[in-house]
BALOZA-333897 format. One record per residue (C-alpha): chain; x negated, z negated, y negated. Coordinates in steps of 0.05 Angstrom, whole numbers, plus 5000, padded with zeros to 4 digits. Example, Ala and Ser with C-alpha at 12.3 -4.5 7.8 and 13.67 -1.06 7.14 Angstrom:
BALOZA-333897
   cadena      u      w      v
        A   4754   4844   5090
        A   4727   4857   5021
***
This chain:
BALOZA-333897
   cadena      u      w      v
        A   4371   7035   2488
        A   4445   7037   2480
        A   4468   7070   2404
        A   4531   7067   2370
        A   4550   7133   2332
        A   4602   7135   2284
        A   4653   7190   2294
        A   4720   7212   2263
        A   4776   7228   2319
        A   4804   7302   2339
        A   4882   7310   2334
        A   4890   7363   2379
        A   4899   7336   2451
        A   4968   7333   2492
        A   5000   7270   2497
        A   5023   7264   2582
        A   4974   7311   2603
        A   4922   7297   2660
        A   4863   7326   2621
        A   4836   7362   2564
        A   4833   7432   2570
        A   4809   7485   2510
        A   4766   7543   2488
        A   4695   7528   2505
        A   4680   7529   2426
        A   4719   7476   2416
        A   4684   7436   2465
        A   4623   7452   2429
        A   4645   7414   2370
        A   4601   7355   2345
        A   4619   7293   2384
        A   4682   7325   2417
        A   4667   7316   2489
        A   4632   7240   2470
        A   4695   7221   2427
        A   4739   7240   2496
        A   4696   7210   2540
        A   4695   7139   2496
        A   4772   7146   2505
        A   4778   7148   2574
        A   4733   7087   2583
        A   4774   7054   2526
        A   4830   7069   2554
        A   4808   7031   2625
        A   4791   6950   2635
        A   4754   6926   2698
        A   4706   6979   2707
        A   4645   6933   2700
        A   4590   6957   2748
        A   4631   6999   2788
        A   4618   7073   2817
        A   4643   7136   2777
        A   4636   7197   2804
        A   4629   7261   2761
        A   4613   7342   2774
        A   4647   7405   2763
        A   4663   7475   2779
        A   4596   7507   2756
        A   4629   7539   2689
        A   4586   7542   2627
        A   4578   7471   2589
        A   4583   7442   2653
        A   4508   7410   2667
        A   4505   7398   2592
        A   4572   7359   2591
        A   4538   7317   2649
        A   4487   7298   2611
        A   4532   7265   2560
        A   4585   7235   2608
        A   4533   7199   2642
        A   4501   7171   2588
        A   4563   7148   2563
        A   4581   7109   2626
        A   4511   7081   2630
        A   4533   7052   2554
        A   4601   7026   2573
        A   4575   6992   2645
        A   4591   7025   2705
        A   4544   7011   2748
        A   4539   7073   2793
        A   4550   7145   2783
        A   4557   7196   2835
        A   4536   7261   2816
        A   4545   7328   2858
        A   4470   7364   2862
        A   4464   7418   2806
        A   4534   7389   2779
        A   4569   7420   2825
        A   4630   7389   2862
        A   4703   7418   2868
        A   4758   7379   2856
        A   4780   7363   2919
        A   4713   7338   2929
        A   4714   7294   2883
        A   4775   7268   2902
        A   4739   7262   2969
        A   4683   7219   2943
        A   4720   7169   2902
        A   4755   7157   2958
        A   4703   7158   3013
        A   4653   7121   2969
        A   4711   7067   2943
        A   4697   7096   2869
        A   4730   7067   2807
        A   4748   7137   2790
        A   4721   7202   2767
        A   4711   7251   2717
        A   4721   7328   2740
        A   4694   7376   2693
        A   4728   7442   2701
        A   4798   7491   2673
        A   4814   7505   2739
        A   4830   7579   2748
        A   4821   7598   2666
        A   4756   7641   2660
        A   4695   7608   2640
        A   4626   7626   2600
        A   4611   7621   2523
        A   4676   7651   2501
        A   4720   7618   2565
        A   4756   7551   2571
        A   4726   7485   2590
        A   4764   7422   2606
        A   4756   7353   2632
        A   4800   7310   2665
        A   4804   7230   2693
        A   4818   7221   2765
        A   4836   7144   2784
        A   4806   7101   2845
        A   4861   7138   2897
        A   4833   7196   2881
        A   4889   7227   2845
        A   4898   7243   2771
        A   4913   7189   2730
        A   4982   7168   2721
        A   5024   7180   2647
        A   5011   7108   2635
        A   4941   7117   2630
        A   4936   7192   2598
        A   4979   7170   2548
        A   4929   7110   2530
        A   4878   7158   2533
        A   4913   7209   2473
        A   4925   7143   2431
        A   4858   7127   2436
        A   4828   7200   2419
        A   4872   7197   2347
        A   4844   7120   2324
        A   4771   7125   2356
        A   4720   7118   2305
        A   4651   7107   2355
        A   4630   7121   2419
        A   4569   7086   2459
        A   4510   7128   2484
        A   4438   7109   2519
        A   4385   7138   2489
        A   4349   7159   2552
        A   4320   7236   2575
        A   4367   7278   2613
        A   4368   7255   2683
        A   4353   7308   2737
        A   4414   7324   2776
        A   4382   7384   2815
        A   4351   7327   2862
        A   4383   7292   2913
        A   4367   7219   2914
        A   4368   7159   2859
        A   4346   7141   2794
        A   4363   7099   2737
        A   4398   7108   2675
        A   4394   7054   2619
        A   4420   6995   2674
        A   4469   7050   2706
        A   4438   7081   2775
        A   4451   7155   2787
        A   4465   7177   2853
        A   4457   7254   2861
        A   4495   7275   2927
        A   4503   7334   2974
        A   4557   7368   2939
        A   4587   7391   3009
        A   4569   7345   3055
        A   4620   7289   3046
        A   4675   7338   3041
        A   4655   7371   3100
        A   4663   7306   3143
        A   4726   7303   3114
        A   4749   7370   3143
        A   4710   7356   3211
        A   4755   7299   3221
        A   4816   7338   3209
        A   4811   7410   3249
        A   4793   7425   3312
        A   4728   7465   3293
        A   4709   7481   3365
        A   4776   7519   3377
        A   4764   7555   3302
        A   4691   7574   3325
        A   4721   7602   3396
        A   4767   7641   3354
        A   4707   7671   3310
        A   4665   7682   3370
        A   4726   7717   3410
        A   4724   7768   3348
        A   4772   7729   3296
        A   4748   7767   3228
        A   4761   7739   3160
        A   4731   7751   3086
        A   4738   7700   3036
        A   4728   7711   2971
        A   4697   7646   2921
        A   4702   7687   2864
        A   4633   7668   2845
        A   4670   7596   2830
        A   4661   7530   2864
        A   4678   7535   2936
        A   4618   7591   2957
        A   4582   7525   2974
        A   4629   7496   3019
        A   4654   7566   3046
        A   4583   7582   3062
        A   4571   7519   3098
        A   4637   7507   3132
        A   4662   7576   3150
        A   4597   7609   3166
        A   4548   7558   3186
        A   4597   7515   3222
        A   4649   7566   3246
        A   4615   7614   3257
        A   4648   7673   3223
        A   4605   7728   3208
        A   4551   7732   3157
        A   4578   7758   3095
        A   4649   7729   3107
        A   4647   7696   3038
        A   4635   7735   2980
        A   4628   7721   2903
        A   4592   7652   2944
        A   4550   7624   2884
        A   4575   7593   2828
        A   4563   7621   2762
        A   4576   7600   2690
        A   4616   7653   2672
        A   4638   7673   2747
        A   4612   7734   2735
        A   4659   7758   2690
        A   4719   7742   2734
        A   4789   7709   2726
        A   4778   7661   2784
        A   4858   7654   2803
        A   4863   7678   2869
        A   4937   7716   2851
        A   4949   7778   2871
        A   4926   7804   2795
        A   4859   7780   2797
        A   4850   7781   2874
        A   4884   7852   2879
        A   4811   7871   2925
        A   4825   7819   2979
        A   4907   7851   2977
        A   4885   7922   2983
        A   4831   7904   3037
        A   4887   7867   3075
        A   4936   7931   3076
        A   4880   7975   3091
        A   4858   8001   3163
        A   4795   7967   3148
        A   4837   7901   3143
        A   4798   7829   3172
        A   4846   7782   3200
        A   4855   7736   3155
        A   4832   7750   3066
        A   4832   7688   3033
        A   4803   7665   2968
        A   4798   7590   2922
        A   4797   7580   2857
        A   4750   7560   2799
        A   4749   7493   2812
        A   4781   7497   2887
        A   4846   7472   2889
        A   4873   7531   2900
        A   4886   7580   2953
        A   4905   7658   2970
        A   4932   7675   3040
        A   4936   7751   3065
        A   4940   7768   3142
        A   4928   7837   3164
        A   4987   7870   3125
        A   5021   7812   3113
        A   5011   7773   3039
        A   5039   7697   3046
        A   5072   7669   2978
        A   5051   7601   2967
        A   5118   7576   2989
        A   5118   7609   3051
        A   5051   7582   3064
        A   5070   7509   3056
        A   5133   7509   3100
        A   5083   7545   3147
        A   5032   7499   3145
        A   5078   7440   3150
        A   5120   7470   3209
        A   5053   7480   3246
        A   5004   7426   3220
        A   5014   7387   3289
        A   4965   7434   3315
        A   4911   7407   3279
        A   4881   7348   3304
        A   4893   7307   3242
        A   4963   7312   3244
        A   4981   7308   3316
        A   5022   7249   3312
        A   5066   7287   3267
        A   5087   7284   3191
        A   5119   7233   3150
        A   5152   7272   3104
        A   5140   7338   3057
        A   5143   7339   2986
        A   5146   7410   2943
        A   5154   7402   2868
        A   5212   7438   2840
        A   5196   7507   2823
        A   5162   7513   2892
        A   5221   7550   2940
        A   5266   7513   2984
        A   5232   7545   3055
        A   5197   7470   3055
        A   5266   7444   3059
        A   5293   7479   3119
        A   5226   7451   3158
        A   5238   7377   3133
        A   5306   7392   3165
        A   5288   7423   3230
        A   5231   7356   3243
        A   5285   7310   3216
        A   5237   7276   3167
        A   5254   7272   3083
        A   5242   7327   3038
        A   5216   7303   2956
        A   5231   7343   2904
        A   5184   7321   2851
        A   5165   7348   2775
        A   5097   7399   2774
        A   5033   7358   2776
        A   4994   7337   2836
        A   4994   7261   2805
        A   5071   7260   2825
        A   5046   7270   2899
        A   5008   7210   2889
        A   5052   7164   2899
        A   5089   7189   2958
        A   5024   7195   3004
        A   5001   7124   2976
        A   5068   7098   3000
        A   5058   7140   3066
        A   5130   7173   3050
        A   5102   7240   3052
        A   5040   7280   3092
        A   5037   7345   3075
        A   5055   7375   2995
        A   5054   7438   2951
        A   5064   7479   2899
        A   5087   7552   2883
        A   5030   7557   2844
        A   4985   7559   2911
        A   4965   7492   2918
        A   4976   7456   2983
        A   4944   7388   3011
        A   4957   7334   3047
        A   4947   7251   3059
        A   4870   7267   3063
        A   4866   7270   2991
        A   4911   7255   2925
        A   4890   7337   2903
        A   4914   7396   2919
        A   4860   7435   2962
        A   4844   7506   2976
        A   4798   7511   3032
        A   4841   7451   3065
        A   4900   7506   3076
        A   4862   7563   3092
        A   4824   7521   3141
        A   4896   7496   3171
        A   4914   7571   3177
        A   4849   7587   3220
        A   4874   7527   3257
        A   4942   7550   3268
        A   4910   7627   3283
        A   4865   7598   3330
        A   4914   7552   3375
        A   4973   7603   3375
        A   4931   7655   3382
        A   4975   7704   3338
        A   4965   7739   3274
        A   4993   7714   3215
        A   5037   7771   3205
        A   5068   7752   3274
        A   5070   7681   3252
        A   5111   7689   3193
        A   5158   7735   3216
        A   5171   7688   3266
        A   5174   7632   3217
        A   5228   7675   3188
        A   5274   7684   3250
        A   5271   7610   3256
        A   5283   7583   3189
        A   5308   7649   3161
        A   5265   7674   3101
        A   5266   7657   3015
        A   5254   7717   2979
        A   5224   7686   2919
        A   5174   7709   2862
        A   5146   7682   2799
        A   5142   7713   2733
        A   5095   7696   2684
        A   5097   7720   2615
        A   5030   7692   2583
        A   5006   7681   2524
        A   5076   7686   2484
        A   5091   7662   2413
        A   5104   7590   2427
        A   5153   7576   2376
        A   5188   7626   2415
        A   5179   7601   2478
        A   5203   7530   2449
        A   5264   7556   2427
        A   5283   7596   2494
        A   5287   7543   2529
        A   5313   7494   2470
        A   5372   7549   2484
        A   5374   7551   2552
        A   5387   7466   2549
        A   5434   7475   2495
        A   5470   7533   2544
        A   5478   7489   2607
        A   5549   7458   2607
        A   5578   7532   2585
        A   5531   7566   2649
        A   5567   7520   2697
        A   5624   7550   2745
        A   5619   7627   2707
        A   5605   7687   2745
        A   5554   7735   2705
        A   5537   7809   2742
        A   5581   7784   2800
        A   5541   7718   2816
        A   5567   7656   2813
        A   5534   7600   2774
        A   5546   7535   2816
        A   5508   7487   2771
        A   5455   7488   2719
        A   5412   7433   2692
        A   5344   7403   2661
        A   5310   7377   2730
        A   5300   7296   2720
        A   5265   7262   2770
        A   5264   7190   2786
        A   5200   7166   2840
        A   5220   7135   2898
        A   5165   7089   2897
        A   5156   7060   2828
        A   5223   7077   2797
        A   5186   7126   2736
        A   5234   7163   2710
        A   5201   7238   2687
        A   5257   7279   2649
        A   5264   7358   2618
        A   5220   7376   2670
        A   5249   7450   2679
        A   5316   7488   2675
        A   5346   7500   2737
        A   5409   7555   2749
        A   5439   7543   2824
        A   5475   7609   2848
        A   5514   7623   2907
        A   5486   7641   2976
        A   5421   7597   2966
        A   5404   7635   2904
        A   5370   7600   2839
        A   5328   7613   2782
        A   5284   7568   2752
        A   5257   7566   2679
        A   5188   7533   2647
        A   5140   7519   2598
        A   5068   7513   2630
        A   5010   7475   2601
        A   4957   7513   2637
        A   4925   7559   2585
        A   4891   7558   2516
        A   4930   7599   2486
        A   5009   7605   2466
        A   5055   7587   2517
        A   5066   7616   2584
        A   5135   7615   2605
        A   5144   7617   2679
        A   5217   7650   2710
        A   5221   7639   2789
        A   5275   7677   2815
        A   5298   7662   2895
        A   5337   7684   2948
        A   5366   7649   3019
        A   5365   7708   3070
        A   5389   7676   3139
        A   5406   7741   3179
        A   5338   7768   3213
        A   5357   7838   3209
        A   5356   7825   3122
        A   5297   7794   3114
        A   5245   7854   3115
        A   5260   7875   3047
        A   5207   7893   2987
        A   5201   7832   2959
        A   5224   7855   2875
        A   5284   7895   2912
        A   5315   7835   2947
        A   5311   7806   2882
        A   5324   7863   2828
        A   5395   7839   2803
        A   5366   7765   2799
        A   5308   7793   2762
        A   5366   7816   2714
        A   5408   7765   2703
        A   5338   7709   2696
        A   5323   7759   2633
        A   5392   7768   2610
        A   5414   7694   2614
        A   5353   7662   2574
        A   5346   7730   2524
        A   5279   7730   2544
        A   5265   7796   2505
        A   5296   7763   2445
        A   5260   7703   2443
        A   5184   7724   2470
        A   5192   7796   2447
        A   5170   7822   2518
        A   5213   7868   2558
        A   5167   7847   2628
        A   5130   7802   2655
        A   5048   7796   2648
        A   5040   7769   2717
        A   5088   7778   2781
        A   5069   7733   2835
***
């Protein structure tokens, strides 16, 4: 029986934004996750007895907001929902299955890399029939819709058992509970050469990944050790848990600092990698060598024709903004375009639709490609075993060699979390205000070529996305990049990425913070950082 229920609307979601993402309490709330739900499918026409696919990353709430997002579909009309077994699915899986399946779209319950359990974050987001996450036009319906709804439609049925594979019905809705790997790992089948990966494992390639007892232990498990080969006990922190054990599940070099000081130890495996909480995201360390996300993409990209997937060759790349320019030099060297886009994977979208780009990333390390319209972890550490295995070098040989062919961008991120965001606001309401004055002036002997507030018009559809980050060009290849991001719960995090052009081989072994130290300076003295957020460093360096 379908029931109506009366409600009164929440105020407090983002207008723009792909998802909802909060404290888990405020999830919790009576009717909050129905009244969002309600506004998606109010916010969509034509969805009449189509498929929906739905999971998660495992994090507490997750099986109990299930339950409620499929009864609400069954009550709106769809007439198929694909559920991962146990409610588990990452988000590149999903991704995977709306497109493999020919899904309407999906719902992917997770807050990424925020820490989950009882006191965590929670968050739920709409992905559209390419797989992608749905366009501004259609988050923005969805935030109109979540201030005027006033009733949300519901079956009255049991909970349905999603710890079973196979069918059952819903109200008129059937629910399909799948294999929450085994899609995905067709995908990746079709894409690497796994014989040559296994050969490398079997010839004594070692490796430990770490799932950080987050979504991916499921797929690493399968993929790397039943498939490849590797070793048992390769992947670590391999079931998911509510709470990931107590973990921050960000693979950065913070809350991954074990895998880092494995890598530089004599004890070191090959290859330390590690995903994220909902496994779009990815951590790269060779023996003694740690790759920055940046690095990693124009690495991937300059070697992806190894892989059998992209042996004809790559349309084009596409980095968003922050990310640093080594993507650039590689778009150069294959003579294919380079897109600099805003942050946010639905950006991408519309580039590998249009088959104008193949391979794209972000600093924040997520990289992907045209098999999906997300950003995907395993995907790139997979394409490094790929690239180990057929070059048969070690990825500290491999970037150095990257380096002395496309010379090397010193480049780091600094994150200062959690700040007052009125503060935060008005940094960068200064910093806007500043540009025209910044322009042509030299400040601790470097000179400012041009400043500005990155715009960004798409190539395909002619959207026009605007303030979408400060940017401060200096000489020699040198910039520094300011911005708000919309990733946490709580205050503001401003992000400061600082970068360096080092052409000259014999330059480009430096520490990392030293190559950088009087950029570091000036990024802090130019926006008053101190004065505005009242920190004198950074929480996170990356």
């Amino acid at each position: 029986m379908i029931k109506t229920i009366t409600t009164i609307p929440y105020l407090d979601q983002q207008p723009g934004t792909s998802g909802l993402r909060k404290k888990t309490t405020v999830f919790q709330q009576v009717h909050y996750i129905e009244n969002f739900i309600q506004s998606i499918f109010d916010s969509l026409s034509g969805y009449a007895g189509q498929t929906l696919v739905v999971g998660g990353d495992g994090r507490f709430l997750n099986r109990s907001a299930i339950q409620t997002i499929l009864k609400i579909a069954a009550a709106n009309g769809f007439g198929r929902t694909l559920v991962g077994c146990g409610g588990i699915l990452s988000t590149p899986a999903v991704s995977a299955l709306i497109r493999s399946r020919k899904a309407f779209g999906g719902v992917v319950l997770s807050a990424s890399h925020n820490p989950g359990g009882p006191n965590g974050d929670f968050g739920i987001k709409y992905n559209i029939g390419n797989g992608g996450p749905a366009p501004e036009k259609i988050t923005e319906a969805i935030f109109t819709r979540t201030r005027t709804i006033d009733a949300f439609r519901i079956v009255d049925d049991p909970d349905v058992d999603i710890d079973r594979i196979g069918e059952t019905s819903l109200g008129d809705m059937m629910v399909e509970v799948v294999d929450s790997v085994e899609n995905y790992d067709a995908l990746m089948q079709s894409i690497f050469d796994f014989d040559l990966i296994r050969a490398a494992f079997h010839e004594g390639l070692t490796m430990r990944f770490d799932a950080m007892s987050a979504v991916t232990g499921p797929y690493a498990h399968v993929i790397l050790e039943n498939l490849l080969g590797a070793a048992k006990g390769t992947v670590i922190n391999g079931s998911p848990l509510p709470d990931f054990g107590g973990h921050h599940p960000d693979p950065n070099l913070l809350h991954a600092r074990h895998l880092y000081d494995l890598a530089m130890s004599d004890a070191a495996p090959d290859l330390c990698a590690a995903s994220d909480g909902d496994g779009d995201r990815n951590l790269v360390i060779g023996r003694g060598r740690f790759v920055t996300p940046s690095d990693s993409l124009a690495i991937l990209a300059a070697n992806a024709h190894l892989a059998p997937g992209y042996k004809n060759g790559l349309a084009g790349i596409a980095r968003s903004m922050p990310t640093s320019a080594a993507a650039d030099r590689v778009a150069a060297k294959l003579g294919v375009p380079l897109y600099e886009t805003p942050t946010g994977w639905k950006f991408f979208g519309n580039l590998l639709d249009a088959g104008l780009a193949t391979i794209c990333g972000e600093e924040s390390a997520g990289a992907g490609s045209d098999h999906l319209r997300e950003k995907d972890g395993l995907w790139a550490i997979l394409l490094w075993l790929n690239i180990i295995a057929a070059r048969k070098e070690s990825v500290d040989v491999i970037v150095r060699r990257h380096w002395a062919d496309y010379g090397r961008n010193y480049y780091s991120r600094h994150d200062y979390e959690e700040i007052d965001s009125d503060g935060a606001n008005a940094l960068i309401a200064a910093l806007r205000e500043s540009l025209p004055r910044l322009k042509g002036k030299k400040y601790r002997a470097i000179d400012v070529l041009d400043a500005d507030d990155f715009a960004y018009r798409d190539p395909v559809d002619g959207s026009e996305t605007s303030r979408q980050g400060v940017r401060i060009l200096l000489g020699d290849g040198a910039r520094l990049v300011y911005r708000l991001s919309g990733t946490g719960t709580a205050g503001a995090t401003l992000r400061v990425y600082i970068e360096r052009y080092e052409p000259e081989p014999s330059r480009q072994y430096m520490e990392t913070q030293t190559a950088l130290a009087d950029l570091v300076a000036l990024s802090r003295e130019l926006a008053g950082i101190e004065r505005f957020t009242g920190r004198n460093a950074p929480s996170v360096i990356t």
